[in-house]
N, CA, C and O atoms as CSV, one atom per row, in Angstrom:
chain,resi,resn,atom,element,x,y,z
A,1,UNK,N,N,40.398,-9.779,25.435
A,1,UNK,CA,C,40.335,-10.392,24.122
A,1,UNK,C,C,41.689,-11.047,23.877
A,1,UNK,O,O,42.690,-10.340,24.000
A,2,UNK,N,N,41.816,-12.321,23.544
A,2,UNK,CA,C,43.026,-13.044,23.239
A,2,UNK,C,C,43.407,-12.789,21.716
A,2,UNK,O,O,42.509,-12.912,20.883
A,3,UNK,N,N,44.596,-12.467,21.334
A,3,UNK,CA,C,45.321,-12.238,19.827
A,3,UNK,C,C,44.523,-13.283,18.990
A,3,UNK,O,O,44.334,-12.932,17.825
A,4,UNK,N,N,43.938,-14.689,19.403
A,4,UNK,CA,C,43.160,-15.446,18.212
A,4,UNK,C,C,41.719,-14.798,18.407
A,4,UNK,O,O,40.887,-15.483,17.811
A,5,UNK,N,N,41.345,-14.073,18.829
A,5,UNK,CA,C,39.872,-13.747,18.552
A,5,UNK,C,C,40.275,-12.180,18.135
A,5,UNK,O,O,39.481,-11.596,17.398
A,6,UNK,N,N,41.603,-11.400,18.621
A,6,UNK,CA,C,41.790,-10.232,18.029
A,6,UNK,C,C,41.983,-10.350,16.496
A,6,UNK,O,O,41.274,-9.523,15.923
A,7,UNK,N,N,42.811,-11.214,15.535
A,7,UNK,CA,C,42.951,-11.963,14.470
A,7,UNK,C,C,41.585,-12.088,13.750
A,7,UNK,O,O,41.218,-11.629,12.668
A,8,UNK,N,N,40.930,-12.858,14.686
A,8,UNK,CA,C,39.221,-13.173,13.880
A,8,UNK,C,C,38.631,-12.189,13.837
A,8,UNK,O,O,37.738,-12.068,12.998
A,9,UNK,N,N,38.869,-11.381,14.538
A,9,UNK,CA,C,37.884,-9.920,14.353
A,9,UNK,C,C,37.898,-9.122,13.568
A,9,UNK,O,O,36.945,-8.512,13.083
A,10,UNK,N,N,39.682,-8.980,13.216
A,10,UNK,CA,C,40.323,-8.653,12.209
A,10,UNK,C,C,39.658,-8.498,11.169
A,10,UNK,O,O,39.037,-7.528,10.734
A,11,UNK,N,N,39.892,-9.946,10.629
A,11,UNK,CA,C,39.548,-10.361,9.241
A,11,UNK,C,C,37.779,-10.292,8.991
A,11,UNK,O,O,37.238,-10.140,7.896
A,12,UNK,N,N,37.097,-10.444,10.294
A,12,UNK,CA,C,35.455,-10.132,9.872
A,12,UNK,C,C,35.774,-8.562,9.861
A,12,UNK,O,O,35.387,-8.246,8.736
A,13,UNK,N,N,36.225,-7.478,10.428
A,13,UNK,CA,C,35.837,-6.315,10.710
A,13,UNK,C,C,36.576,-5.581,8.811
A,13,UNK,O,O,36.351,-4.460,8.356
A,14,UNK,N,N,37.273,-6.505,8.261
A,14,UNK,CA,C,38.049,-5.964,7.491
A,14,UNK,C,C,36.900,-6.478,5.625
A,14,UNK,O,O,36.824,-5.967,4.508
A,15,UNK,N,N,36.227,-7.774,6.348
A,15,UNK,CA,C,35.193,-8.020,5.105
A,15,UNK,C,C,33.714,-7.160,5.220
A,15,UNK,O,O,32.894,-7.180,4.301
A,16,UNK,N,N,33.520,-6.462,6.394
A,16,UNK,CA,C,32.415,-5.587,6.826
A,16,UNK,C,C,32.465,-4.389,5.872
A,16,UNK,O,O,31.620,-3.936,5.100
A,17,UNK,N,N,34.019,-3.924,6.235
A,17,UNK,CA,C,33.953,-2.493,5.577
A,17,UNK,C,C,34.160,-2.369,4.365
A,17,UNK,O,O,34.075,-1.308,3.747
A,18,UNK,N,N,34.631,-4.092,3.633
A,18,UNK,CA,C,34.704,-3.949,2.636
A,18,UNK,C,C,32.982,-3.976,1.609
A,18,UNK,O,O,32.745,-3.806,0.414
A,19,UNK,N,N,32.358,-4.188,2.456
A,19,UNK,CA,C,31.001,-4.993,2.210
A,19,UNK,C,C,30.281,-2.850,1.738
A,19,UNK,O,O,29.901,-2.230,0.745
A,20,UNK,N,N,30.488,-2.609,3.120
A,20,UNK,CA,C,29.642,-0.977,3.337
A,20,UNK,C,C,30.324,-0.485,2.211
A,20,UNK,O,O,29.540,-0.127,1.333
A,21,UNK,N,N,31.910,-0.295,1.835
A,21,UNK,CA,C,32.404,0.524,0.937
A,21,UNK,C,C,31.636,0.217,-0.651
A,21,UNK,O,O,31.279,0.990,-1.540
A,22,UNK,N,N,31.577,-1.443,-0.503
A,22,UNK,CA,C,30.865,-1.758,-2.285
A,22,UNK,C,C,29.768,-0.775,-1.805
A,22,UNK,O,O,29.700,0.350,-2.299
A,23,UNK,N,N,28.841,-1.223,-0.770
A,23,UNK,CA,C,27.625,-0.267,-1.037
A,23,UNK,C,C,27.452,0.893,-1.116
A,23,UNK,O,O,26.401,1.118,-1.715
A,24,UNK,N,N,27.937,1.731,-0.823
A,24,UNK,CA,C,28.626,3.170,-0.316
A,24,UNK,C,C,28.482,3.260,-2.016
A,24,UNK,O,O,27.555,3.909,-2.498
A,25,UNK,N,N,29.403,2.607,-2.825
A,25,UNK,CA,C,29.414,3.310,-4.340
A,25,UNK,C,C,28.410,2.936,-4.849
A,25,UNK,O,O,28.351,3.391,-5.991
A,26,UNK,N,N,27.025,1.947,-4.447
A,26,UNK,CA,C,25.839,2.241,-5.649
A,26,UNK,C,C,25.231,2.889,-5.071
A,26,UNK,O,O,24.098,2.978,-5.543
A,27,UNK,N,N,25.397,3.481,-4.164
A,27,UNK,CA,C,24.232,4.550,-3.368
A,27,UNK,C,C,24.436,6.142,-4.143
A,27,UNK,O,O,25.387,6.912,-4.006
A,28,UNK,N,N,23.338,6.296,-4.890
A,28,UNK,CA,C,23.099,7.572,-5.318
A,28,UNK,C,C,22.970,8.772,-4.271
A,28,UNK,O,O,21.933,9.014,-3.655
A,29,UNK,N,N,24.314,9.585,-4.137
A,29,UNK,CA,C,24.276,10.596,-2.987
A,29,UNK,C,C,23.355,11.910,-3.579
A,29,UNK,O,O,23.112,12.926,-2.927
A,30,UNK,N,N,23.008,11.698,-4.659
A,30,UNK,CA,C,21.814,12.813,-5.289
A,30,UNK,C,C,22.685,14.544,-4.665
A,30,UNK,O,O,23.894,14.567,-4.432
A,31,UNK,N,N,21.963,15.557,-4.531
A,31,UNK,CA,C,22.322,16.666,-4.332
A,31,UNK,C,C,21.843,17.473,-2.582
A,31,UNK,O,O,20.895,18.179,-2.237
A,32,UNK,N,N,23.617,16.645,-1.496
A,32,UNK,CA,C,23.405,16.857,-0.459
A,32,UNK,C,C,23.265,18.326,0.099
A,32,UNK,O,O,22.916,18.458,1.273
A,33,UNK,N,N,23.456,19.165,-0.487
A,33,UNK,CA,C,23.097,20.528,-0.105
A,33,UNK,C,C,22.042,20.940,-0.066
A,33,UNK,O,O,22.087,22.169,-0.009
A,34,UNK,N,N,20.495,20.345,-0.064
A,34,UNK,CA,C,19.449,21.064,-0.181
A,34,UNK,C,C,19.247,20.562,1.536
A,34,UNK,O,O,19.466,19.379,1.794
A,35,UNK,N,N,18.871,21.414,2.548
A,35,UNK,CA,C,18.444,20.198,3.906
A,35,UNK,C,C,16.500,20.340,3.517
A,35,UNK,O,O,15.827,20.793,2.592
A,36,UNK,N,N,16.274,19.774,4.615
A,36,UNK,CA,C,15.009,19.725,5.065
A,36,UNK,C,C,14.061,20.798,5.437
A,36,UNK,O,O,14.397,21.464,6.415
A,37,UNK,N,N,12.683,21.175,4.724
A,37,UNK,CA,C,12.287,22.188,5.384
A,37,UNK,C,C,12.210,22.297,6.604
A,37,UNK,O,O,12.829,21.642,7.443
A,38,UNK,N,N,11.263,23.333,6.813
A,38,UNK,CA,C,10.250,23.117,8.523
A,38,UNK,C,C,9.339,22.172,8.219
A,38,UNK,O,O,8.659,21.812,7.258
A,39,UNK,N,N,9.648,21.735,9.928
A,39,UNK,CA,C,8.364,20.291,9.826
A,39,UNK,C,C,7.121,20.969,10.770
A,39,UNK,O,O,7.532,21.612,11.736
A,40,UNK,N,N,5.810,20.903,10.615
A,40,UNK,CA,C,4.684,21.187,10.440
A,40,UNK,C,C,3.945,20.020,11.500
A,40,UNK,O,O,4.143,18.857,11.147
A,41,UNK,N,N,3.168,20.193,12.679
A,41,UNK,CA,C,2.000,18.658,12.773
A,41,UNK,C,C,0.757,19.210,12.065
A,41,UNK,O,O,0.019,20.193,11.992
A,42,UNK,N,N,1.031,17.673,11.473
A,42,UNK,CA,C,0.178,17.551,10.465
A,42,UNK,C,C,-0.991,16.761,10.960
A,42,UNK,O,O,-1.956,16.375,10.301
A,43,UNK,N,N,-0.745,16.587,12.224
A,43,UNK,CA,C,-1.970,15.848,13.067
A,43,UNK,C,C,-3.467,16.358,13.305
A,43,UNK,O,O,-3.348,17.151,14.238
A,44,UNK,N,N,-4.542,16.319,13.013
A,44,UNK,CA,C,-5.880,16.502,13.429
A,44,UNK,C,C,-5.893,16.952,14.988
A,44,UNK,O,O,-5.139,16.567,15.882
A,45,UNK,N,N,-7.335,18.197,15.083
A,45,UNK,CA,C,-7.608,18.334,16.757
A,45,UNK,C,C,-8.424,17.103,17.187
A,45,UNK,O,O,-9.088,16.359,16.465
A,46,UNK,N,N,-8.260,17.054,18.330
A,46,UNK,CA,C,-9.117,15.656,18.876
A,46,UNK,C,C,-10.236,16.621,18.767
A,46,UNK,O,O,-10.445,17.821,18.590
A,47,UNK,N,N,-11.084,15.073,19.034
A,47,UNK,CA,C,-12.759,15.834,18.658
A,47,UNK,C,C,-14.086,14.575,18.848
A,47,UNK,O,O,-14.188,13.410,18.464
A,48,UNK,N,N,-14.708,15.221,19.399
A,48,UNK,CA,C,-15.291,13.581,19.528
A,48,UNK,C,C,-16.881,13.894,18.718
A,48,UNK,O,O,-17.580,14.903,18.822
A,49,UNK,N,N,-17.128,12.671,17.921
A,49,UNK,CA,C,-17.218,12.971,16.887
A,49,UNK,C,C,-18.762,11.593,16.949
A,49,UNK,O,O,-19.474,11.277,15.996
A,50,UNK,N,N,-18.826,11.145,18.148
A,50,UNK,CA,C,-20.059,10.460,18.568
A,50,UNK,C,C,-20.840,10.564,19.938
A,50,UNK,O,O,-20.238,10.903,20.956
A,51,UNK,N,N,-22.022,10.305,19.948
A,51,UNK,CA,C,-22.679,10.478,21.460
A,51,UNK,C,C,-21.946,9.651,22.416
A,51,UNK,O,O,-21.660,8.456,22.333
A,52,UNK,N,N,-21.649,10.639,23.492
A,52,UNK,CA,C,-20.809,9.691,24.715
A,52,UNK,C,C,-21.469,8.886,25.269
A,52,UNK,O,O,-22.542,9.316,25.694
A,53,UNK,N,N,-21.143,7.322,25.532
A,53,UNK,CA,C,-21.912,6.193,25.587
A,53,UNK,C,C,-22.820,5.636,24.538
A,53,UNK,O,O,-23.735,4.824,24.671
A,54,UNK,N,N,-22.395,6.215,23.511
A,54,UNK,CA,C,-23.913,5.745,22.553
A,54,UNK,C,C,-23.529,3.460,21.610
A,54,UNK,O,O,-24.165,2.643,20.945
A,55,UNK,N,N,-22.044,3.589,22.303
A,55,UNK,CA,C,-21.506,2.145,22.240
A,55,UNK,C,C,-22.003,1.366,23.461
A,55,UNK,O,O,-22.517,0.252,23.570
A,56,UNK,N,N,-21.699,2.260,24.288
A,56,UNK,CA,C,-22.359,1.229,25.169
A,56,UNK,C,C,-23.555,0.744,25.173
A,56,UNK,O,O,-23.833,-0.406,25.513
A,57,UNK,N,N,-24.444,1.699,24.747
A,57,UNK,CA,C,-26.106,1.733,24.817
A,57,UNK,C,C,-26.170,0.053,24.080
A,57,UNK,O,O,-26.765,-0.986,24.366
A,58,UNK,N,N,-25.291,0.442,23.096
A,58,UNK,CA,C,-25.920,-0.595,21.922
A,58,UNK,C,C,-25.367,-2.019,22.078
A,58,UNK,O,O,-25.617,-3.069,21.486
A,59,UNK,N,N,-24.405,-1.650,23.224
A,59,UNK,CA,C,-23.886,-3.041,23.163
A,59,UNK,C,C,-24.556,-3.405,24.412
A,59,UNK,O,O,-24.222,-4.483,24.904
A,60,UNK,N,N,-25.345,-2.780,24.953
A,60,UNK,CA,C,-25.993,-3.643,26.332
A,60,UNK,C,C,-27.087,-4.137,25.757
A,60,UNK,O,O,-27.635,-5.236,25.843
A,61,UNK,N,N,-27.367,-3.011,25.060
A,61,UNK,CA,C,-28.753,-3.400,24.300
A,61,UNK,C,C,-29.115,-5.110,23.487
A,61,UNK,O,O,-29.898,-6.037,23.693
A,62,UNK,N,N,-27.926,-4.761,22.425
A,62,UNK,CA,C,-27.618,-6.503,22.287
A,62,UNK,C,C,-27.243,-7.429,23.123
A,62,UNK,O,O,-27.652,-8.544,22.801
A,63,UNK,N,N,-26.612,-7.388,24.090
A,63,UNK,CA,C,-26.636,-8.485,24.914
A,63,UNK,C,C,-27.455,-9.118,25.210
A,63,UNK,O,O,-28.510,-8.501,25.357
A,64,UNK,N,N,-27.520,-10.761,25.495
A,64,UNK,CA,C,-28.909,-11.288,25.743
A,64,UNK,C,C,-29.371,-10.887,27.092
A,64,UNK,O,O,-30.510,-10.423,27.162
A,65,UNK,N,N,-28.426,-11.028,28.547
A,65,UNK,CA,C,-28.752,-11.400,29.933
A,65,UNK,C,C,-27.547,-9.687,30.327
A,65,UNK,O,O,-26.366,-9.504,30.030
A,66,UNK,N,N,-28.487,-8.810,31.031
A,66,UNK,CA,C,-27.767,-7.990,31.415
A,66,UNK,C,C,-28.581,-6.988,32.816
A,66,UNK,O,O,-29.729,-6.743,32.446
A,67,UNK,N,N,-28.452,-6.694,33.502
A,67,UNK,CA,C,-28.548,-5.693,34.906
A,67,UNK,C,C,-28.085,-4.562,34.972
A,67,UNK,O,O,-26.976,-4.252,35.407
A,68,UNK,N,N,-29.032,-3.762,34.479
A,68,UNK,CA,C,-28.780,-2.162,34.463
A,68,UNK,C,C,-27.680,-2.124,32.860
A,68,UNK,O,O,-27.930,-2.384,31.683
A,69,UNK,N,N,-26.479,-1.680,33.560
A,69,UNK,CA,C,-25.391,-1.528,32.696
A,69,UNK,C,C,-24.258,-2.529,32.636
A,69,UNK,O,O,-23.288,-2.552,31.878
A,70,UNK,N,N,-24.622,-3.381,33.650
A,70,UNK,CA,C,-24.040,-4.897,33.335
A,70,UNK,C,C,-24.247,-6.043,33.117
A,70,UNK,O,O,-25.253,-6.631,33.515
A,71,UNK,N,N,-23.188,-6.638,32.343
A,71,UNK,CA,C,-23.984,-8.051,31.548
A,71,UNK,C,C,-23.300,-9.227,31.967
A,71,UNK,O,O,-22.086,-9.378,32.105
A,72,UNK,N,N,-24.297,-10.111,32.167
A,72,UNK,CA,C,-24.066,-11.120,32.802
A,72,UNK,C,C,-23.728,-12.194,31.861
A,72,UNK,O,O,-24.272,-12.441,30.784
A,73,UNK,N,N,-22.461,-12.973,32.597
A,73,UNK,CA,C,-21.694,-13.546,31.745
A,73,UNK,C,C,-21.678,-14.812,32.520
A,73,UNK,O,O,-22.128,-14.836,33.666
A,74,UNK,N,N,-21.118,-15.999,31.874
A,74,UNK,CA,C,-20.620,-17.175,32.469
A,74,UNK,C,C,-19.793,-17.255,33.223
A,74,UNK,O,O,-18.701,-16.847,32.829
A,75,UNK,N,N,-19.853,-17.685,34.346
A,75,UNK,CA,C,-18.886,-17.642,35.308
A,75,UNK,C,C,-17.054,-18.630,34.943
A,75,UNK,O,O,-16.969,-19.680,34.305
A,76,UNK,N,N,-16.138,-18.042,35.429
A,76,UNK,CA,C,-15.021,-18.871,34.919
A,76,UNK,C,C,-14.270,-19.253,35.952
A,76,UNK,O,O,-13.306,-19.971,35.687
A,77,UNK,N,N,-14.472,-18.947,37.104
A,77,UNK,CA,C,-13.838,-18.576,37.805
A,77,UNK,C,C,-14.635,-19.548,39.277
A,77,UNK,O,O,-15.709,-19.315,39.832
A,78,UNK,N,N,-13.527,-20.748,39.592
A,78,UNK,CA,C,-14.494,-21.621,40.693
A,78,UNK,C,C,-13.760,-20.785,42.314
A,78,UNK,O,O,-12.542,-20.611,42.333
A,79,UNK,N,N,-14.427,-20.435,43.286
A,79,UNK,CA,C,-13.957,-19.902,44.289
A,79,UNK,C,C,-13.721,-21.116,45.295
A,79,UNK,O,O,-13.216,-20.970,46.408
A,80,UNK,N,N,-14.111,-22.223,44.816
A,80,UNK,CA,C,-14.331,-23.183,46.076
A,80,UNK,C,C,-13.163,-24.409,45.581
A,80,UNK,O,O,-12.944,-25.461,46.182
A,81,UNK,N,N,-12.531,-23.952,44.369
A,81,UNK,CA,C,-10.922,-24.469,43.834
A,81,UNK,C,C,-9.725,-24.724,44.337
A,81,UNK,O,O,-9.014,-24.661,43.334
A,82,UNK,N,N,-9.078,-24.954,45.174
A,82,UNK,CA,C,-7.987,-24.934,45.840
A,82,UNK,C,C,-6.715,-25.002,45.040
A,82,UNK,O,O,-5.585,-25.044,45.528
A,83,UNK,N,N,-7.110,-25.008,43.360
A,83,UNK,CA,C,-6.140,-25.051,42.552
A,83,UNK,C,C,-5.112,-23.740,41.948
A,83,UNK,O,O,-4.203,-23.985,41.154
């Protein structure tokens, strides 16, 4: 670091803390002695909670063009492309 960028750093590092200190005094420090209880998961058991496959059923079902459990789609894809 050269003394003109040690200088510039200076003077930003010196309007920073002046910046945190204003904020520092509107910050309501309320009453730091109480801490935090115990923390608890508060998370749900997994659980399954529909017939397994019963999405799929319905979505083959709606499909117009489908084979067994697969549905036939438009092709996108040219194999004979050299691109």
């Amino acid at each position: 670091m050269t003394d003109a960028e040690a200088e510039a750093f200076k003077s930003e590092i010196d309007s920073i803390l002046a910046y945190v200190s204003a904020v520092d005094a509107l910050v309501d420090k309320g009453d730091l002695s109480k801490a935090p209880g115990p923390v608890f998961n508060v998370f749900r058991e997994d659980a399954v909670t529909n017939d397994p496959g019963s999405y799929t059923r319905d979505i083959v079902r709606a499909f117009p063009e489908k084979h067994g459990d697969f549905l036939k789609v438009k092709k996108i894809l040219n194999p004979d492309s050299t691109s």
